[in-house]
C-alpha positions as CSV (number, residue, x, y, z in Angstrom):
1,X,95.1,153.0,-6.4
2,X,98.3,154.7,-5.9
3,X,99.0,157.1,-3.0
4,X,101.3,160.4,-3.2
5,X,104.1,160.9,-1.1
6,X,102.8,163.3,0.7
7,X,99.9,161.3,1.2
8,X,102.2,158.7,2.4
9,X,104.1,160.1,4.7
10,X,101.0,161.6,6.0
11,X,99.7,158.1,6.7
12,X,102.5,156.7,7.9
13,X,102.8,159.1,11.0
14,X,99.2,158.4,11.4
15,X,100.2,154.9,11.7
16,X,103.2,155.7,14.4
17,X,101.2,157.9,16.2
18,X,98.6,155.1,16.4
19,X,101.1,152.4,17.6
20,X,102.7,155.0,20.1
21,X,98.7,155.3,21.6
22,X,98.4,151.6,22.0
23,X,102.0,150.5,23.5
24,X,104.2,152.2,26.0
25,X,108.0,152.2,24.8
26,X,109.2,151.6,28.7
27,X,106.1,148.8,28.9
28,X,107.9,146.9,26.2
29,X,111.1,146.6,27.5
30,X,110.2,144.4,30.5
31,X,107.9,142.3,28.4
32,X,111.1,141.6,26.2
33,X,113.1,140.7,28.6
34,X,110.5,138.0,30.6
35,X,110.4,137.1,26.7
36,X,114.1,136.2,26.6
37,X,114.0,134.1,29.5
38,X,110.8,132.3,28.3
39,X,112.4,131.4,24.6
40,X,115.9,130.1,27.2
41,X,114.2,127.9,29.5
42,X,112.1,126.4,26.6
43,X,115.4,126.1,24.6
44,X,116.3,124.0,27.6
45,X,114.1,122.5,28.2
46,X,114.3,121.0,25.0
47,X,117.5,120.2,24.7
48,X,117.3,118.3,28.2
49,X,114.3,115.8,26.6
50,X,117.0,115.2,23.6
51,X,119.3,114.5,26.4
52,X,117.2,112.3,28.2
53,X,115.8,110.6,25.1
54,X,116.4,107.1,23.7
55,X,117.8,107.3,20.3
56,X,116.9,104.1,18.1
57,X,120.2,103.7,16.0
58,X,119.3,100.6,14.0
59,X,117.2,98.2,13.3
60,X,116.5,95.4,10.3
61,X,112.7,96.2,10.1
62,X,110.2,98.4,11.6
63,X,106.6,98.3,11.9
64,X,104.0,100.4,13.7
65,X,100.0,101.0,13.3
66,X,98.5,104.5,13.7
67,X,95.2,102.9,14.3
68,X,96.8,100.9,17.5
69,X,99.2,103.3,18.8
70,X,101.0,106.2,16.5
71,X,104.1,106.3,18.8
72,X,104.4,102.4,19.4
73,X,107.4,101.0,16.9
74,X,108.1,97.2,16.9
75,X,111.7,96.9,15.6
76,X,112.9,93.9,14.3
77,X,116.5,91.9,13.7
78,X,119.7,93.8,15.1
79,X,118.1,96.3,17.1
80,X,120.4,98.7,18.7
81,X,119.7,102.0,20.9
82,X,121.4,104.6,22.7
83,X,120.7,106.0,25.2
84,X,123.5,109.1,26.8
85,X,126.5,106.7,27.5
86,X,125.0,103.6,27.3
87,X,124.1,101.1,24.3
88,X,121.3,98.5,24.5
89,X,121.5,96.1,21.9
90,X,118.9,92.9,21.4
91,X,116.6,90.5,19.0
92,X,113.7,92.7,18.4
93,X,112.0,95.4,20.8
94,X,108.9,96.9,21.4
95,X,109.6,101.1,21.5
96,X,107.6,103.9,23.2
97,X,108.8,107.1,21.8
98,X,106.7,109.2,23.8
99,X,107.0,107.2,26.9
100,X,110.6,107.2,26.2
101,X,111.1,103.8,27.3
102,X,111.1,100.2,25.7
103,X,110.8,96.6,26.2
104,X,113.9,94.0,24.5
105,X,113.7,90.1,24.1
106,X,116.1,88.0,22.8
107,X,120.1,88.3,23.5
108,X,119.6,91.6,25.2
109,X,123.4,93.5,26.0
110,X,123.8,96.8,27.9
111,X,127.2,98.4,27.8
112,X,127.7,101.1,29.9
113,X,131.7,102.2,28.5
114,X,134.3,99.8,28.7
115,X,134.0,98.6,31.7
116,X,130.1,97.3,32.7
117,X,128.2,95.0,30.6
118,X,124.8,93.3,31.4
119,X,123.0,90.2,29.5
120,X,119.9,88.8,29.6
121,X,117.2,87.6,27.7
122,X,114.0,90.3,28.5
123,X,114.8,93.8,29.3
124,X,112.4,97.1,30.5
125,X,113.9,99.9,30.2
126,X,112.9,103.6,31.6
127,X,115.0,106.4,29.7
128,X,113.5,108.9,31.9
129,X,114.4,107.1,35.4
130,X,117.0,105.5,33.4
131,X,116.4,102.4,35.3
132,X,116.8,99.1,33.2
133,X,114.9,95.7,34.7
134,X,116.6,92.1,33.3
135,X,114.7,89.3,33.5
136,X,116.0,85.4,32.7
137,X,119.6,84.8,33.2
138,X,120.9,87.9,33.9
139,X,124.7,88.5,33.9
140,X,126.2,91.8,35.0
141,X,130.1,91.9,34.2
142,X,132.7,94.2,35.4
143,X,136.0,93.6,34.5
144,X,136.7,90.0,37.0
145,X,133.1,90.5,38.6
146,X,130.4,89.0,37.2
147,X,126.8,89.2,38.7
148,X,124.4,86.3,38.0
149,X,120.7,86.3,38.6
150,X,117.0,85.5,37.0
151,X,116.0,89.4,38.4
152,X,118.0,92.1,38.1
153,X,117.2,96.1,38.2
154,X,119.9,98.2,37.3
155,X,119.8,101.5,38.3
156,X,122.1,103.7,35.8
157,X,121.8,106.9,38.1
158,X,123.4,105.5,41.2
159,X,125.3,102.9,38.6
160,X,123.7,100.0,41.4
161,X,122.4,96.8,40.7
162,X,119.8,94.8,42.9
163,X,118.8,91.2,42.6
164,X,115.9,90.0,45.2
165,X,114.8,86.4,44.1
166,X,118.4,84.7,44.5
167,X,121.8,85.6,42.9
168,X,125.6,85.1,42.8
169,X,128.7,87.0,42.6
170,X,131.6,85.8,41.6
171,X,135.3,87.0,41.7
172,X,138.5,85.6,41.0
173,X,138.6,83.4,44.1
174,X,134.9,83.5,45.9
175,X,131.5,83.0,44.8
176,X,128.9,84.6,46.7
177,X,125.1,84.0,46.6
178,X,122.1,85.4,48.8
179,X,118.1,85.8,48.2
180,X,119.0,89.7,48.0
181,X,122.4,91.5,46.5
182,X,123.5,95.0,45.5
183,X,126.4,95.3,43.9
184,X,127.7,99.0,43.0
185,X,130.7,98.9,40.1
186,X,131.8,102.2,40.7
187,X,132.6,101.9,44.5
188,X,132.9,97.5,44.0
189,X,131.2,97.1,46.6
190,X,128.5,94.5,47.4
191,X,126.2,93.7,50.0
192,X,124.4,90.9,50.5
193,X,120.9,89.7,52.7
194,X,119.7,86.2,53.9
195,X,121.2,83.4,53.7
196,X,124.3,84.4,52.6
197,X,127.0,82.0,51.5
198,X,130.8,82.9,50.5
199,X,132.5,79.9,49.1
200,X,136.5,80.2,48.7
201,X,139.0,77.3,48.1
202,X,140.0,77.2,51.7
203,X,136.8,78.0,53.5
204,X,132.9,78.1,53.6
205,X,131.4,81.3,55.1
206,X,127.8,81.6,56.0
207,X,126.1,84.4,57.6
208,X,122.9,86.5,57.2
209,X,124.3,90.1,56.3
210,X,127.7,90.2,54.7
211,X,129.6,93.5,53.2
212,X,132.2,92.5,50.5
213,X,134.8,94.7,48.7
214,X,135.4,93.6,45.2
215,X,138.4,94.9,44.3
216,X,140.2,93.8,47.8
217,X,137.9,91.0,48.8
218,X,137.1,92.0,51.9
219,X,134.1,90.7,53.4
220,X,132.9,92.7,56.1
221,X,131.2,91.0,59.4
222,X,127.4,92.7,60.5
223,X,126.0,89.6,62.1
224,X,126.6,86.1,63.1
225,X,128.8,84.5,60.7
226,X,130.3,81.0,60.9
227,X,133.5,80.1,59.0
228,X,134.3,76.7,58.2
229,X,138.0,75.8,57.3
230,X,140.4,72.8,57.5
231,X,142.5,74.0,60.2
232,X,139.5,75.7,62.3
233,X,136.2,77.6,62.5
234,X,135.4,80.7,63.5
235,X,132.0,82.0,64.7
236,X,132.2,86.1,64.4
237,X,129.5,88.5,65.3
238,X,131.4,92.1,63.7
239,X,134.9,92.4,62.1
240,X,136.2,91.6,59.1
241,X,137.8,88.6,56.8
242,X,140.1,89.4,53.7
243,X,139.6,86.7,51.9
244,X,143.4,87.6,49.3
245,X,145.6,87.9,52.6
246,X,143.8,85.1,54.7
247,X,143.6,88.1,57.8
248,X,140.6,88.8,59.9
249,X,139.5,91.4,62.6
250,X,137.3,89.6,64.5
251,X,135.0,91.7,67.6
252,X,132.4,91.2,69.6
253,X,133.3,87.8,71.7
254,X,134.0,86.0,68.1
255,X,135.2,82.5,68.2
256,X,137.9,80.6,67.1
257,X,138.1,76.8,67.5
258,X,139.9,73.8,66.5
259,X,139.6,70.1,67.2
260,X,140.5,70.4,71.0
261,X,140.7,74.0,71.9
262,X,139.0,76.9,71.4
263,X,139.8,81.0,71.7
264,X,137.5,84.0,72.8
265,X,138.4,87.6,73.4
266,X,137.1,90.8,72.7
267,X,139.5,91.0,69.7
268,X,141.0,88.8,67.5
269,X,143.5,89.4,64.6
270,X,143.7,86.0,63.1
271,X,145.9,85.0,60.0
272,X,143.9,81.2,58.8
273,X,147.1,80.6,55.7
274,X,149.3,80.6,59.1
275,X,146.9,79.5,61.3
276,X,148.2,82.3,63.9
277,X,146.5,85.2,65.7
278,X,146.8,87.8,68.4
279,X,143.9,88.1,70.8
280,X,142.9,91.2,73.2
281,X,140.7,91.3,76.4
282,X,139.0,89.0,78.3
283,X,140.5,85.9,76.7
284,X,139.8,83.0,77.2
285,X,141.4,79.6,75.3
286,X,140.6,76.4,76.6
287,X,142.0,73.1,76.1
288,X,139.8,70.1,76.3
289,X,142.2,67.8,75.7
290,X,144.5,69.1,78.7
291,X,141.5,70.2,81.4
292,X,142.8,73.2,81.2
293,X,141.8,77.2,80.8
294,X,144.0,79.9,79.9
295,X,142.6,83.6,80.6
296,X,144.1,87.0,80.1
297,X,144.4,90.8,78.5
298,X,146.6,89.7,75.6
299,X,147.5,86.6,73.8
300,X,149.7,85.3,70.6
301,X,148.0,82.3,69.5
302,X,149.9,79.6,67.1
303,X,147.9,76.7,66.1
304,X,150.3,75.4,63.8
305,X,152.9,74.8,66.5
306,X,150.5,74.7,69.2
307,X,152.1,77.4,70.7
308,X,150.5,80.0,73.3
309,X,151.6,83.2,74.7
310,X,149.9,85.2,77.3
311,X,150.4,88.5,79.5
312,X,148.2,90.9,81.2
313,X,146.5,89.2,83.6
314,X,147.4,85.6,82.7
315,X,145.8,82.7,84.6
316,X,146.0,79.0,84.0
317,X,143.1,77.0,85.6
318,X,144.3,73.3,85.1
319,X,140.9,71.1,86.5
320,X,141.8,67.7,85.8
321,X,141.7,66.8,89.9
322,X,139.4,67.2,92.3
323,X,139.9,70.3,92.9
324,X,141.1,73.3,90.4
325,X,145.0,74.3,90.0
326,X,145.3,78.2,89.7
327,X,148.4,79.3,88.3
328,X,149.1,83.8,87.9
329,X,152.5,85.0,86.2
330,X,153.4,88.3,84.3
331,X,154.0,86.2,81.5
332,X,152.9,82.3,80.6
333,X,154.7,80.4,77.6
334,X,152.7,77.0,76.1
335,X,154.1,74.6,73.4
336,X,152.6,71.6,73.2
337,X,153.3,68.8,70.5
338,X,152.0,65.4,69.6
339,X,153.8,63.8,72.9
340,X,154.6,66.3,75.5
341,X,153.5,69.7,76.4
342,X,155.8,72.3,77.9
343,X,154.7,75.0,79.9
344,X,156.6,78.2,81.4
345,X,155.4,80.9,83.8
346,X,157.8,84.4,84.1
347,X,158.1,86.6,86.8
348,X,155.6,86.9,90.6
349,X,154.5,83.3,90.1
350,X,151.4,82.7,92.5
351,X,149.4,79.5,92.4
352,X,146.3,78.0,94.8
353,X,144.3,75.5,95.3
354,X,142.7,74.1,98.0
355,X,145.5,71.6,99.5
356,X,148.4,73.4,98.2
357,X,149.8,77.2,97.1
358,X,152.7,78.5,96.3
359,X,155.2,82.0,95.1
360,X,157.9,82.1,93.3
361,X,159.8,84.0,90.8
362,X,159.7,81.4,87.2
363,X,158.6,78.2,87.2
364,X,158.6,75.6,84.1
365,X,156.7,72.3,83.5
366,X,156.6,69.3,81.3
367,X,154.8,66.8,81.1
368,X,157.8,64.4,79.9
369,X,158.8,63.8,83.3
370,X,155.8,65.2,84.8
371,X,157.8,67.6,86.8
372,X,157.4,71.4,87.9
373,X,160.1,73.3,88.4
374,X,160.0,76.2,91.1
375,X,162.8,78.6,90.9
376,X,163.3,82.6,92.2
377,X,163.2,81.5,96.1
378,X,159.7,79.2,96.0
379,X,157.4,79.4,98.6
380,X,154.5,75.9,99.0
381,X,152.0,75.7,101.8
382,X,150.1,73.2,102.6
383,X,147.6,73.2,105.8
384,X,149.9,74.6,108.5
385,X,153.4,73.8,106.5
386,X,155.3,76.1,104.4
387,X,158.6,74.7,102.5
388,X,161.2,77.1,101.0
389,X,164.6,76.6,99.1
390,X,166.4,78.1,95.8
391,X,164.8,75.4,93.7
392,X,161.8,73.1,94.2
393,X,160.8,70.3,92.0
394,X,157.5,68.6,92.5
395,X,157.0,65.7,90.8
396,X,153.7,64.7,90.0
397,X,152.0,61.3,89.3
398,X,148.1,61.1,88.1
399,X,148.2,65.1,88.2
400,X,149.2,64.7,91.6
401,X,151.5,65.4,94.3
402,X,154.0,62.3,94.3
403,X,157.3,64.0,96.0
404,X,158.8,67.3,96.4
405,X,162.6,67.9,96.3
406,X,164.1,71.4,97.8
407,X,167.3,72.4,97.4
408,X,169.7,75.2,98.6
409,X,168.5,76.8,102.0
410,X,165.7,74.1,102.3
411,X,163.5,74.8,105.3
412,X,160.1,73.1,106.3
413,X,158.4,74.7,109.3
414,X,154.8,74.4,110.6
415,X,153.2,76.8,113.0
416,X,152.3,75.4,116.4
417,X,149.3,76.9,118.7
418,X,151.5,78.3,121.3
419,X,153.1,80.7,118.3
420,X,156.4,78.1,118.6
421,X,157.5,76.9,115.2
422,X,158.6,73.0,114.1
423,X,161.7,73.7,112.1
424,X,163.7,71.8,110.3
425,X,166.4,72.9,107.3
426,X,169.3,71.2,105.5
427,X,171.3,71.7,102.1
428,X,168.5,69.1,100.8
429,X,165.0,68.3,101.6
430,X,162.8,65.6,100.1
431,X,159.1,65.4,101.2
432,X,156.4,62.7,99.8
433,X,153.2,62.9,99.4
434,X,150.0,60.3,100.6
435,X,146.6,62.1,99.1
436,X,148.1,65.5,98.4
437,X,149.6,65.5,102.0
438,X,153.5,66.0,103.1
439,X,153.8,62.6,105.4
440,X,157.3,61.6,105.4
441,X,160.1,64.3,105.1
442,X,164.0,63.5,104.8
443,X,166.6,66.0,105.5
444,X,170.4,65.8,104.3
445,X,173.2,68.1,104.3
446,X,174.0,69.4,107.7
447,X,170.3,69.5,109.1
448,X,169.3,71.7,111.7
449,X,166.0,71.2,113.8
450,X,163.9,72.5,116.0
451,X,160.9,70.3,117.4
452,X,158.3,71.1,119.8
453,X,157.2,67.6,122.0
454,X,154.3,67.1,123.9
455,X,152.9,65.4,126.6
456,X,150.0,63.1,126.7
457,X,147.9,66.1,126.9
458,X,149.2,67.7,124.0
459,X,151.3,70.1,125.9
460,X,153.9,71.5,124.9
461,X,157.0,70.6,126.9
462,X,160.2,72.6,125.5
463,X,161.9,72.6,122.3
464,X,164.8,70.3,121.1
465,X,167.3,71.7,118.8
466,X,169.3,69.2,116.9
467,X,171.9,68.6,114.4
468,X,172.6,65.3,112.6
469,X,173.7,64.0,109.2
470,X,170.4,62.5,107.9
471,X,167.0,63.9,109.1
472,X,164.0,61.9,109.1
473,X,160.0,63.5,109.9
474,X,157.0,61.7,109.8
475,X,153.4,63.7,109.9
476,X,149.9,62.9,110.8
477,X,147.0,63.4,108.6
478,X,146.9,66.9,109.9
479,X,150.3,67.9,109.0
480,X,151.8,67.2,112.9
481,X,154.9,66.0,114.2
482,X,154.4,62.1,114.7
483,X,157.8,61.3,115.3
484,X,161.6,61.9,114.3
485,X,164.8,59.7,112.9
486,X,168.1,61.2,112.8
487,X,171.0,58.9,111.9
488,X,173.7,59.1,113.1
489,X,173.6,59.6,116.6
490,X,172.5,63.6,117.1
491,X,173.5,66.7,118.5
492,X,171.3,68.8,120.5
493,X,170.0,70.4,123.4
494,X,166.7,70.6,124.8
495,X,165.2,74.1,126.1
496,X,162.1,74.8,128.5
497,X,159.9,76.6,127.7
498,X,160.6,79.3,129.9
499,X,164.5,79.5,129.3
500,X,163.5,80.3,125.5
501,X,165.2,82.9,123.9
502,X,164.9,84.6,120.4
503,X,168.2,83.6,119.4
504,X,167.3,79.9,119.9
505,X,164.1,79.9,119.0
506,X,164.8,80.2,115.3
507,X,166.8,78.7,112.9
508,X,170.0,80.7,110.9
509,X,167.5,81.6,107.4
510,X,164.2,80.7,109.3
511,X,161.2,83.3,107.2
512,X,157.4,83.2,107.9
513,X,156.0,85.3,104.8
514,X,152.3,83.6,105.5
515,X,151.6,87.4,104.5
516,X,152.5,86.5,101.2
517,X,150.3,83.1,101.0
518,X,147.9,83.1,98.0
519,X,144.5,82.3,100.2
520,X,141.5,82.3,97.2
521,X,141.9,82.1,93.3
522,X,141.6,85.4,93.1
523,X,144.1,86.2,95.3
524,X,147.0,85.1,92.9
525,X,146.6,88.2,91.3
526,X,147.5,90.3,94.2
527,X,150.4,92.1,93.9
528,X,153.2,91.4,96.4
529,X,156.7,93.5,97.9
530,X,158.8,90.3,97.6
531,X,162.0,91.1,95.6
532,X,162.3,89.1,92.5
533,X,165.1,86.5,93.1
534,X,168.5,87.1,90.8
535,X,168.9,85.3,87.7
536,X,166.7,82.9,87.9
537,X,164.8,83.2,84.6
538,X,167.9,82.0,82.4
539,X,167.5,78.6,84.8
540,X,164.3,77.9,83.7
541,X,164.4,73.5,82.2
542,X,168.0,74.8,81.4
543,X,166.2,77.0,78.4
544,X,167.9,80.3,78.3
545,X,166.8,82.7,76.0
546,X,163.8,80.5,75.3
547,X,161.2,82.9,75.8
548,X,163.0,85.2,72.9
549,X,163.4,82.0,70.8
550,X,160.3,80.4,71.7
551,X,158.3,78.8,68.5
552,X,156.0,81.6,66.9
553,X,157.5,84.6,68.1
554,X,159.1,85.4,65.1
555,X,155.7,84.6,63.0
556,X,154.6,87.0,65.8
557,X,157.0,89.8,64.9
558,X,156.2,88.7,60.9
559,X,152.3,88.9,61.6
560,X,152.3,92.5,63.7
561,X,154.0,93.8,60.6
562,X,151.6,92.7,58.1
563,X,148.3,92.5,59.8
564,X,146.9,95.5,58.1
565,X,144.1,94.6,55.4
């Protein structure tokens, strides 16, 4: 059949004009647009499931049945697969194309770059979750940290991997094992859950909840957590151990303790290699050996030669007697070694207890010669006495009072009823004590005295003032007058009572400060007006400069400068 061009052309306008009727020019153009977008997102989508999809690279066989399964391959010998940037390489594997997921056995290996590599002997593996679950001794590498466990998911999205049924990481120096672990290779951190155990060379660690750092091996304290080391142990409650440098932060009331002592505070930097620390409010380190307590704001702690600084609020509470020995100073110094123990107190000095108290400016103590040393003008009372000099030394015999020695200015006085005072004052004074009680009371040095006698009514009858070369008191249980001595024969003068005046009443550097007199433990804390005595803290056991010099205070400067992590 042919068809003339005019026939033609008539027939194709027909046909234009038809297709003109049917579709709207301006109707299409929309419709090819929503078109567009339609053949994009499918393009996308498509390239995104060849993204997501796990690419079988090689195997030595591979066999499948229509009939069973037409997307199930069983690979055999040398299987390898990729999936994005990771290879997974085993013995032989069961594959789910559709499903996009597989299941290894046999010498199974994830590499995920250079850097992470897992092992195990089954794997299941999720290309779309990309989440990979090891069964049978699992290890997961990276670089010096290697993760062992029997279950292990690894999640490849937020590069993590959980074990729940028991594991172990191990790093250059620790091993750590819990019944539940996480360990994260991009940030190298790890945390671990229930009973956790971190086992280094120097030290056991066991807690319930433990942070570590990998790379810096930093374990981080979020519940009780004991440390066990050779030189001492350490209970902690929050803080931190760094387990390269040997330094903790410990918080929260932690503990350290030792043999025979043991520290508390609120804080505690702590270096264990060094076995020295720094301590911050509220502390408390006491000495079971020595009955004794130290307490304050801040301390420098070293254990290796048992040496103790404290300030802020420092307090020694000595309870080997009957009754406690409290003992305040700005600043108290402790060294003790395998013999003797030294101890020094700086600056407003204020001690009580019961039978005795006592001021002064420094004071210093060993237990060599079992002697305290008062110096800075001391102050004692005890019941109704006071004694007073430049220097007192009270020696001490079962942690006892045995006898006193005063000297420069030395003045006993005792207050009587009628507001008179018992006076007596030489260049020396020697006092001894019967159960913690002055008795007997010897005076040389151009002594001066002022006694008040009674009658057999306990009246008082005048006041003798006397001088005399030697000066001998003896006391009653209650701290009274019993009788005097004075050798040679002495000077004095007897006054009545009514021909007192204030000029004889008193001797030349007679002081009453009972103002000042410590009266409760907690009153040696109280802050006082008394002028600190001139240069007395370079006269402390003939040590000056030992407070600069002291042991540990240059492991102190060495410590503040490298306690950071």
């Amino acid at each position: 059949m042919f068809v003339s061009m005019k026939d033609g052309g008539t027939a194709i306008s027909n046909i234009r004009d038809g297709l003109s009727n049917m579709f709207n020019v301006a109707d299409i153009k929309p419709a090819l647009r929503h078109m567009s977008l339609g053949l994009l997102c499918l393009c996308s989508l498509v390239l995104q499931a060849q993204g997501n999809r796990i690419f079988l690279e090689h195997a030595n066989s591979t066999n499948f049945d229509k009939n069973i399964s037409p997307d199930y391959h069983f690979l055999i010998g040398d299987v390898q697969f990729r999936h994005d940037s990771a290879r997974l390489y085993c013995d032989t594997a069961h594959y789910y194309r559709a499903d996009n997921s597989l299941r290894a056995f046999g010498n199974v290996r994830i590499e995920q770059g250079d850097t992470l590599f897992i092992y195990g002997k089954t794997l299941f593996y999720d290309g779309n979750k990309k989440l990979a679950q090891l069964r049978n001794n699992v290890r997961m590498v990276n670089k010096e940290v290697t993760l062992f466990t029997d279950h292990l998911d690894y999640d490849r999205v937020a590069n993590i991997g959980y074990y729940y049924r028991g594991g172990k990481i191990v790093d250059a120096s620790n091993t750590l094992s819990s019944d539940y672990g996480r360990y994260n290779p991009d940030t190298k951190m790890a945390f671990f859950k229930k009973d956790v155990v971190l086992t280094h060379p120097q030290f056991l660690l066991k807690t319930d909840t433990l942070n570590y750092n990998t790379e810096t091996g930093t374990a981080s304290i979020i519940s009780r957590t004991e440390i066990e080391a050779e030189n001492a142990d350490i209970i902690a409650y929050r803080g931190w151990y760094n387990t390269k440098t040997d330094k903790s932060l410990l918080l929260d009331r932690s503990y350290i303790i030792s043999e025979k002592r043991s520290l508390t505070a609120d804080s505690i930097l702590y270096e264990q290699s060094l076995d020295i620390g720094e301590a911050f409010v509220n502390i408390e380190l006491i000495d079971s050996s020595r009955n004794t307590t130290l307490t304050s704001d801040y301390a420098f702690y070293d254990q290796s030669n048992n040496y103790v600084l404290l300030t802020k609020k420092a307090l020694l509470r000595e309870y080997s007697g009957q009754d406690t020995f409290y003992l305040h100073a700005d600043t108290l110094l402790g060294k003790q070694d395998s013999i003797y123990d030294t101890f020094r107190a700086y600056y407003n000095v204020r001690s009580y207890r019961r039978d005795l108290q006592g001021l002064c400016d420094s004071a210093f103590y060993s237990t060599r010669d079992s002697v305290l040393q008062l110096f800075g003008n001391p102050i004692l009372w005890a019941d109704n006495q006071q004694i007073s000099g430049q220097q007192i030394l009270l020696y001490t015999k079962n942690q006892q009072p045995d006898y006193m020695e005063v000297e420069g200015l030395a003045l006993l006085a005792s207050k009587e009823d009628s507001g008179l005072f018992n006076q007596s004052s030489g260049r020396k004074l020697t006092a001894y004590f019967l159960d913690n009680k002055v008795r007997r009371v010897v005076i040389e040095g151009n002594p001066e005295s002022i006694y008040l006698p009674r009658d057999e009514k306990q009246k008082i009858l005048g006041m003798n003032r006397l001088e005399n070369g030697s000066l001998y008191i003896f006391m009653d249980e209650e701290g009274k007058v019993e009788r005097l001595k004075v050798s040679p024969q002495p000077k004095g003068k007897f006054y009545p009572l009514q021909l007192l005046t204030e000029e004889v009443k008193y001797l030349e550097h007679f002081s009453w400060p009972i103002h000042l007199r410590p009266t409760d433990p907690a009153d040696v804390f109280r802050l006082t007006d008394r002028p600190r005595a001139e240069n007395m803290s370079t006269n402390i056991g003939g040590a000056t400069g030992d407070a600069a010099n002291a042991p540990g205070r240059t492991a102190l400067r060495t410590f503040k400068s490298k306690n950071s992590k």
